[in-house]
C-alpha positions in Angstrom: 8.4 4.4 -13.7 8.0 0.8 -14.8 5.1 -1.2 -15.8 6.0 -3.1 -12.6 4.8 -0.4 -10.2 2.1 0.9 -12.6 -0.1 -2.7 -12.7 0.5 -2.6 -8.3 -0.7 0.7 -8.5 -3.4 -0.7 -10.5 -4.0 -3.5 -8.1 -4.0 -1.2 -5.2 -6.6 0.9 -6.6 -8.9 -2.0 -7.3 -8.6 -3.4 -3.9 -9.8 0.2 -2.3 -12.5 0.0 -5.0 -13.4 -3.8 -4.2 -15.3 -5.4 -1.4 -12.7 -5.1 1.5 -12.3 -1.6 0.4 -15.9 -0.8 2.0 -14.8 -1.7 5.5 -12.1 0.6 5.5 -12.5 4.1 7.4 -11.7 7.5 5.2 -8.9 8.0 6.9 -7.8 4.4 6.1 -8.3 5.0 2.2 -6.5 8.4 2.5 -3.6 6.7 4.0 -3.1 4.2 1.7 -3.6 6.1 -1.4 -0.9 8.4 0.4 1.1 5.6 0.9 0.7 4.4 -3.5 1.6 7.8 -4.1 4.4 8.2 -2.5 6.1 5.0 -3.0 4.6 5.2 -7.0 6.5 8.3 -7.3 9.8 7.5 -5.3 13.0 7.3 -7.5 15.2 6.7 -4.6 14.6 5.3 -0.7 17.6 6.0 0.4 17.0 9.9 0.2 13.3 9.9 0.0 11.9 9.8 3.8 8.6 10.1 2.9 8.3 6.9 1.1 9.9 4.9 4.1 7.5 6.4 6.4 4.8 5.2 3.7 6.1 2.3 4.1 5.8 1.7 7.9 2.6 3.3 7.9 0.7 0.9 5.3 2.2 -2.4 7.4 1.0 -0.9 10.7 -2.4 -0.4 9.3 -2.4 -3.6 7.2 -1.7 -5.3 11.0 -4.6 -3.2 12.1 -7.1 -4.1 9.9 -6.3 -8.0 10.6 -6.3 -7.2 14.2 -10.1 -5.6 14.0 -11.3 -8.9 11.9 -11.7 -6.6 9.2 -9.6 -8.0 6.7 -8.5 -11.5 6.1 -4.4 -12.1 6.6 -4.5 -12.9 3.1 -5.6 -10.0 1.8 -3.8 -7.3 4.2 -0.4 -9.7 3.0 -1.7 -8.6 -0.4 -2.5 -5.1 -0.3 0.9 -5.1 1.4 2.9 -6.4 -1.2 1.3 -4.5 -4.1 1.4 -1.0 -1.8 5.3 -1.7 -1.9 5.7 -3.3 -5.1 4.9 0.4 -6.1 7.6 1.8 -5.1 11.8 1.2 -6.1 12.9 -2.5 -6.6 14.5 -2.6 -2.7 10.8 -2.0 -1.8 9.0 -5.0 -4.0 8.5 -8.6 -2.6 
């Protein structure tokens, strides 16, 4: 781990926790805490499927979310970037 991933983790965390975190379903939370998890603990993407699939997963729903008015671009860009900024270096942007 790196204190890289650990403050995106943080990030993400306080984003489910803040105001656009309240217009997300249960199921949405789940699956983005899924996703933090298993990008957070990922040593290596190339052998870890799980994580890549995390990855799709939180960009579809981050498209979703923008898509239902929801969220604003800005934020679902941000909630992106710290979701994969949790994982191995290929992953952060």
């Amino acid at each position: 781990m790196t204190s890289r991933r650990a403050e995106a983790y943080g990030r993400v965390m306080r984003a489910l926790e803040g105001p656009d975190g309240e217009s997300l379903l249960p199921a949405e939370v789940q699956s983005i805490r899924e996703a933090t998890d298993s990008l957070f603990f990922c040593e290596d993407l190339d052998s870890d499927d799980a994580a890549r699939e995390a990855a799709d997963q939180i960009a579809d729903l981050a498209v979703d979310l923008v898509e239902s008015g929801r969220w604003s671009e800005e934020a679902a860009e941000q909630l992106v970037s710290d979701v994969l900024a949790c994982g191995p270096v290929a992953f952060a942007g």
